[in-house]
C-alpha positions in Angstrom: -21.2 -3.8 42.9 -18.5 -6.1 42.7 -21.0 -8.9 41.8 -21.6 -6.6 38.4 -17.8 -6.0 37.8 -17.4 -9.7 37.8 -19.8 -10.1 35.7 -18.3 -7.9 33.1 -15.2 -9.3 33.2 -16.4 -12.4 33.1 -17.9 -11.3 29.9 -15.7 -9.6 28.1 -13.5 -12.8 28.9 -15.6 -14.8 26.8 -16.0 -12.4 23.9 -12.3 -12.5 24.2 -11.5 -16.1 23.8 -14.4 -16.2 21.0 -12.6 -13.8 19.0 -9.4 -15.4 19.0 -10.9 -18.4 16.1 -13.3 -16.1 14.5 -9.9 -13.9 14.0 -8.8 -16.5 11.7 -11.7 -16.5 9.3 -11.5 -12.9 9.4 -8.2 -13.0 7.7 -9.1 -15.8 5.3 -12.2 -13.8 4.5 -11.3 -10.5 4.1 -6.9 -10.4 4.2 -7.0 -12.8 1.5 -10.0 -11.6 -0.4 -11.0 -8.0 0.4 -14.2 -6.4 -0.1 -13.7 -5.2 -3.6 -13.8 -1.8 -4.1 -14.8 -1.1 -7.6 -13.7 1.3 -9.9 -15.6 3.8 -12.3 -14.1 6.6 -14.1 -16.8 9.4 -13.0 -14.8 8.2 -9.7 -11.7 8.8 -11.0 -13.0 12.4 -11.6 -14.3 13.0 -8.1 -11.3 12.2 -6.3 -9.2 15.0 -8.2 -8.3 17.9 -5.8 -10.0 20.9 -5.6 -9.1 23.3 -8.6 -7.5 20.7 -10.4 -7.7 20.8 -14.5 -9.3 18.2 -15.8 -6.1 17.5 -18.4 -5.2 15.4 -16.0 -8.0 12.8 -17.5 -7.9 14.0 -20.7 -4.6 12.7 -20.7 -4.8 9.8 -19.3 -6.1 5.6 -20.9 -6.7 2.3 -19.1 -4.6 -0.3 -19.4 -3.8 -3.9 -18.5 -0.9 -5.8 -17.4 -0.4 -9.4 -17.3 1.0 -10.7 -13.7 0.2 -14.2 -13.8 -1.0 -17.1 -15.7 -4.6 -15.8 -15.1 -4.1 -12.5 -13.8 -4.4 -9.2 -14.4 -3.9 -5.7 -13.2 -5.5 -2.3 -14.3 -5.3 0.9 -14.4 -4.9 4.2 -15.6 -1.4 5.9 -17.4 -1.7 10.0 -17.2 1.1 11.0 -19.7 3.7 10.3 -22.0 6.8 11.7 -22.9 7.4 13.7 -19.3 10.8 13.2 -17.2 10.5 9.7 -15.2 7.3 7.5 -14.5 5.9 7.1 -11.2 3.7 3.9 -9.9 1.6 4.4 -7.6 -0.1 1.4 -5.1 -3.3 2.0 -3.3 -3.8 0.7 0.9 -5.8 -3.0 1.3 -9.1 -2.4 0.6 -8.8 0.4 -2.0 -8.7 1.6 -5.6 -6.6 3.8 -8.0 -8.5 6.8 -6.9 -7.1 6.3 -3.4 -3.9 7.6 -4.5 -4.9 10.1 -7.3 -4.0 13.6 -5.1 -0.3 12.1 -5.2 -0.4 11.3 -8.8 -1.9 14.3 -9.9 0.6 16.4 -8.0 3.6 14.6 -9.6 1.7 14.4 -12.9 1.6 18.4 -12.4 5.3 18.4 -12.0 6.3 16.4 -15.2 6.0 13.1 -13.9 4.2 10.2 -15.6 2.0 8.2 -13.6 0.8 4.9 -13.2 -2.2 4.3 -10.9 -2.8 0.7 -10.4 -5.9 -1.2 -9.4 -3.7 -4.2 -7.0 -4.6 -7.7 -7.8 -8.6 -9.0 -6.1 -8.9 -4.9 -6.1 -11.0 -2.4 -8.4 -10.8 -3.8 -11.9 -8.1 -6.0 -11.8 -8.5 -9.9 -11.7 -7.9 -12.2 -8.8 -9.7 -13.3 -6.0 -6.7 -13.0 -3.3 -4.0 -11.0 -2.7 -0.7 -12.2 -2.1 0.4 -9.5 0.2 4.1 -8.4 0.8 6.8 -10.8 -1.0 4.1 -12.0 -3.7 3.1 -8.8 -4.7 6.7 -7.6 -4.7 7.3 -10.2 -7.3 4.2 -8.8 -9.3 5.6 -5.4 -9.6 8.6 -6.7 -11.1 6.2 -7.6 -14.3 4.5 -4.8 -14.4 7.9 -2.8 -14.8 8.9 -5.5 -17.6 5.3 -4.8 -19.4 6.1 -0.7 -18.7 9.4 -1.2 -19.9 8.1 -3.5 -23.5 5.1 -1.2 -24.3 6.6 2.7 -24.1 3.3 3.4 -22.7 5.8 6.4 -20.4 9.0 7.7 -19.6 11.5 4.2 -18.8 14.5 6.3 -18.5 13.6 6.4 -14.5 10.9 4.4 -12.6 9.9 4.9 -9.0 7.5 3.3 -6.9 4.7 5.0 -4.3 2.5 2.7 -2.2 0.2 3.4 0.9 0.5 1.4 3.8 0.3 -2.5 3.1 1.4 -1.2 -0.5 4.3 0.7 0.2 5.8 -2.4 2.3 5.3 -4.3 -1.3 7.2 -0.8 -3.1 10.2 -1.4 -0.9 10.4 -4.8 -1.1 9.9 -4.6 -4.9 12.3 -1.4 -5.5 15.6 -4.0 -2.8 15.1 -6.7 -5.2 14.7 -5.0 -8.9 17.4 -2.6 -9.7 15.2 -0.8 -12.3 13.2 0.9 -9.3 15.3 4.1 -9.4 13.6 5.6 -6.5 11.2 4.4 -3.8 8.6 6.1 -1.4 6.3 4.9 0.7 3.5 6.4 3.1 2.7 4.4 6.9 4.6 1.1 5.7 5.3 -1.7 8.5 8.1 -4.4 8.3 5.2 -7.0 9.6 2.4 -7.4 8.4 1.1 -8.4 11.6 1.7 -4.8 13.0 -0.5 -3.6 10.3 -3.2 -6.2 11.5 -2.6 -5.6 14.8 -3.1 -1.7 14.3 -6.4 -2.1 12.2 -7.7 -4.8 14.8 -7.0 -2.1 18.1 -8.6 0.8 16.4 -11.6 -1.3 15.4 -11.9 -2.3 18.4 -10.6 0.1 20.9 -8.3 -1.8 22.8 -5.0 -1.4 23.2 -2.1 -3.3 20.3 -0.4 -5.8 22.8 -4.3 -7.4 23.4 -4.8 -7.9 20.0 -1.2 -9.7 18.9 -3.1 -13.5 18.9 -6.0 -11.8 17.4 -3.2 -10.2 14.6 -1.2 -13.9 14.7 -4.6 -15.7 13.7 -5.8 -13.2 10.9 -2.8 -13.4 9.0 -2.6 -17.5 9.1 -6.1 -17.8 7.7 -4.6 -15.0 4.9 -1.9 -17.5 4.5 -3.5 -20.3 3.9 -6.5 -18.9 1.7 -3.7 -16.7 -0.8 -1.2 -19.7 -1.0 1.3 -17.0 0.8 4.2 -18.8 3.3 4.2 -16.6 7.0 7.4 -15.9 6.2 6.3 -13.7 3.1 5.0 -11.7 5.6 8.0 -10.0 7.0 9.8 -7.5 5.0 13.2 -7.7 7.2 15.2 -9.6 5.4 14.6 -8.0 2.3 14.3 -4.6 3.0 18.0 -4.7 4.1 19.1 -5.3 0.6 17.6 -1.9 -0.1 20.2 0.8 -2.1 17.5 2.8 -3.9 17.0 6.1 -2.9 14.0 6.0 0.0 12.0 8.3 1.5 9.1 6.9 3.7 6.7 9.1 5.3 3.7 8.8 8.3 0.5 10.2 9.1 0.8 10.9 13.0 -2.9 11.1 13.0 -2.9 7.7 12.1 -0.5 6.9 15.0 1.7 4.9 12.3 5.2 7.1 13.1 6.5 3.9 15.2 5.8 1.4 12.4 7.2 3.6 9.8 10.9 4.3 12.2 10.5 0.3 12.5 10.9 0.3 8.9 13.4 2.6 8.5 15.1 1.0 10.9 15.1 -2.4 8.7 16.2 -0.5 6.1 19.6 0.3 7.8 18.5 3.9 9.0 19.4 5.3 5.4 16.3 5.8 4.2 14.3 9.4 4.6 11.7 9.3 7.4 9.4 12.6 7.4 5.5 13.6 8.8 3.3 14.0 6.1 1.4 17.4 6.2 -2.3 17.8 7.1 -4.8 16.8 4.6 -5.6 20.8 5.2 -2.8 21.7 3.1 -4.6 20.1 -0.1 -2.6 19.1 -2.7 0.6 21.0 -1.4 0.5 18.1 1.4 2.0 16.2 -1.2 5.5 18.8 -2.0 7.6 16.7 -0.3 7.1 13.8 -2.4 7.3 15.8 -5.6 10.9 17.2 -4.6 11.7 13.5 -3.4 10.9 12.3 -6.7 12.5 15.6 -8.6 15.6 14.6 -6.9 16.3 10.8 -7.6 14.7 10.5 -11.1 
C-alpha cells in the first residue's frame, strides 16, 4: 500500500516539475497568440437571445479601425443617432459574438454599440495580443477613430469588457478622460491571477500550486507580444480611476475575490455587484443597462 502511494507521489512530482517549463511555452503559444476564434455573421445571428428582433442586424455594418502601423481591429456598429455609445470587449480567446446579449440589451435601451473583434482575435489583424497596458493604449485609438468618423453617438462613450478585457476597459477608461463610464464583468488587477485561475480549473488543483505555473505562462507572453511584466499589473493605474465604475462577477465562475481585488485597487469607489443567472436571459443583463442609463 504505501509502496503504491509512493509511487504516485513520486509521479505526480515529476509531472509537476515537467510542467513548470512547458508552462512557459504555453503562454508564448497560446497568451500571446490565441487560438483564433473566427468570426462569421450567420454567427453573429445565432448568438442573439431568444426572442430577440433581428433589427438588431439589420441595423448594424462592419467596420475597421486602425490601432497600429500594421494593425487593425473589427467589428460591428448597431446604431446611430441613439443617446451614448457603448464598446464592448470580448474574454481571451473570443469574438464579438461573446458579448452580443449585453450589446443587444443596451442597443434595446437606446444605446449604440460597438462590438469589437480584439487584436490576433476574430477578424481583426495581429498575431499577438498585447494584454492589459498595451491594449489599454489601443482603445484610446479606437475612441479617436469613433470620435473622427460619427459612425455613433460621441456625446458619451463607455467601455464593457469581460474578464482579461474588462482589466484593459479600466485601465483605458483611468488614463482617457473621454471614457465617460466604465464596466467590467470578472476583471483581475494581475494578470497572473487570471492565469492562475484558468490553469487550477484546467487542471483541478488548487490556485496557490499553480502560482510558478501562472509566473512562467505570462513570461513566455511577455516575451513573444513585446509586452514588459510590469504591463501586466493594473494597480498602479487603476488608482487614477474617476470614471464612474461598476464591476460585476459571476460566482459560478468563483471570480468574486478577483473582482473585490479590483475594486479594491480602485480605491473601493467603484460598484461591485453579482451578476444574475444566465437563467434570467437577457434581463441578466438590467443592471448594466441602468449602470449605463445613469452615467451617460
Amino acid at each position: 500500500m504505501f509502496g503504491f502511494l509512493r509511487r504516485v507521489i513520486v509521479g505526480a512530482g515529476v509531472v509537476y516539475a515537467i510542467s513548470l517549463p512547458f508552462s512557459f511555452f504555453i503562454g508564448a503559444g497560446m497568451l500571446a497568440k490565441p487560438t483564433r476564434k473566427h468570426f462569421s455573421i450567420d454567427e453573429l445571428r445565432e448568438s442573439l437571445p431568444d426572442g430577440a428582433s433581428l433589427d438588431f442586424l439589420t441595423d448594424s455594418r462592419e467596420v475597421q479601425i486602425q490601432v497600429g502601423d500594421r494593425e487593425h481591429w473589427n467589428g460591428t456598429v448597431v446604431g446611430g443617432g441613439g443617446r451614448a455609445t457603448v464598446i464592448l470587449l470580448h474574454p481571451f480567446g473570443g469574438n464579438r459574438c461573446d458579448v452580443v446579449a449585453p450589446a443587444y440589451a443596451l442597443w434595446q435601451d437606446g444605446f449604440d454599440v460597438i462590438l469589437l473583434d480584439r487584436r490576433a482575435h476574430g477578424r481583426s489583424d495581429g498575431d499577438a495580443q498585447p494584454l492589459f497596458g498595451g491594449e489599454a493604449a489601443e482603445l484610446g485609438h479606437v475612441v479617436d477613430r469613433i470620435v473622427q468618423e460619427g459612425w455613433t453617438a460621441t456625446r458619451s462613450i463607455g467601455l464593457f469588457g469581460v474578464s482579461d478585457a474588462g482589466t484593459s476597459c479600466l485601465m483605458a477608461a483611468a488614463l482617457d478622460e473621454r471614457i465617460t463610464a466604465v464596466a467590467a464583468l470578472d476583471p483581475c488587477v494581475n494578470a497572473r491571477d487570471l492565469v492562475a485561475a484558468s490553469i487550477s480549473a484546467w487542471c483541478r488543483l488548487p490556485t496557490p500550486f499553480v502560482v510558478p505555473q501562472s509566473f512562467l505562462a505570462l513570461l513566455g507572453a511577455g516575451v513573444v507580444s513585446g509586452v514588459d511584466q510590469s504591463e501586466f499589473d493594473a494597480r498602479s493605474v487603476l488608482r487614477r480611476l474617476h470614471a464612474p465604475t461598476q464591476i460585476l462577477f459571476d460566482s459560478d465562475r468563483g471570480a468574486e475575490r478577483r473582482a473585490r481585488a479590483v475594486q479594491a485597487a480602485a480605491g473601493g469607489a467603484a460598484g461591485l455587484d453579482e451578476l444574475p443567472d444566465e437563467g434570467d436571459g437577457i434581463d441578466r443583463w438590467a443592471g448594466l443597462v441602468d449602470f449605463f442609463r445613469v452615467n451617460l
